[in-house]
Each structure stands twice: as structure tokens, then as C-alpha cells.
N, C-alpha and C positions, 0 to 999 in steps of 0.2 A: 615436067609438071610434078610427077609425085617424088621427086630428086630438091624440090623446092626448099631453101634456107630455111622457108617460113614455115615450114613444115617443122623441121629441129627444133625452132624455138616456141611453139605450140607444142611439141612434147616437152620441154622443158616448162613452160607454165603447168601444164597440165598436172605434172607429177610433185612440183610445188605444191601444188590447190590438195591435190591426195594426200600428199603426203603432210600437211595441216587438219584437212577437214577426219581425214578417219580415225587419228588419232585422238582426237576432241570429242569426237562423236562416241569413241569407246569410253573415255575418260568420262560424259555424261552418261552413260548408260551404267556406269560403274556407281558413279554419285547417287544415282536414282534407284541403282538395288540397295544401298548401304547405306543411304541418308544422310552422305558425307557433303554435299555440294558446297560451291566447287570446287572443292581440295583436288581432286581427280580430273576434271575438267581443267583446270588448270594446270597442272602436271601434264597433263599429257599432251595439253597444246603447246606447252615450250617444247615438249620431247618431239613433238611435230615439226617445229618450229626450226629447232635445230638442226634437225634431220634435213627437213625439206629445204633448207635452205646450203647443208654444207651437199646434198645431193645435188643440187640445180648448179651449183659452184663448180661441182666437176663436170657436172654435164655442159655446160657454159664454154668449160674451157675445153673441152673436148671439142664444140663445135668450132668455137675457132680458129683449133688450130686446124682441123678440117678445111675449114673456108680460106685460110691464108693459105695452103696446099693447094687447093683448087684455083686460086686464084693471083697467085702471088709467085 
């Protein structure tokens, strides 16, 4: 049960959503001390954006090749 696939790829959403939303979230808090909106809010959502997505890409293929091991 807690060995489950569906487990990996719920950590791998999850760290996605993180790793977009906290960045964003600093990027407006930044905007909002310095009265720059959204130059910062912006930047920091693609630097999220990037991130979280070339991070879920590894994590992705990490789980696959796990699950072709196990099952293959």
C-alpha cells in the first residue's frame, strides 16, 4: 500500500505545484515591498516554472525506470 506508483507520481505533482507556487509567492511579496508589480511576480514564476518542471522530468524518469525494474 504505501509502496504504491500512485504514491511517486503524487510526489511528483506535488513538488511541481511547490515548486511554481513558492516561487511566485516570493516574486509578489517582492513586488509589493518595492512597488515593482509584476516584474518580480513574473520572473520568479518562470524561474519556478523552469525549475519545476526540469525537476518533475527527472523525477518522471526516475520513476520509470523504477517501475520497468519492478515490473519488467
Amino acid at each position: 500500500m504505501w509502496n504504491s506508483p500512485v504514491l511517486g507520481l503524487i510526489g511528483i505533482g506535488s513538488y511541481l505545484a511547490a515548486a511554481i507556487v513558492v516561487p511566485t509567492v516570493i516574486g509578489h511579496l517582492i513586488d509589493n515591498r518595492f512597488d515593482t508589480e509584476p516584474a518580480f511576480t513574473l520572473v520568479f514564476l518562470l524561474i519556478g516554472l523552469m525549475a519545476g518542471l526540469l525537476g518533475a522530468y527527472r523525477q518522471l524518469q526516475e520513476f520509470l525506470r523504477v517501475e520497468r525494474k519492478d515490473h519488467g
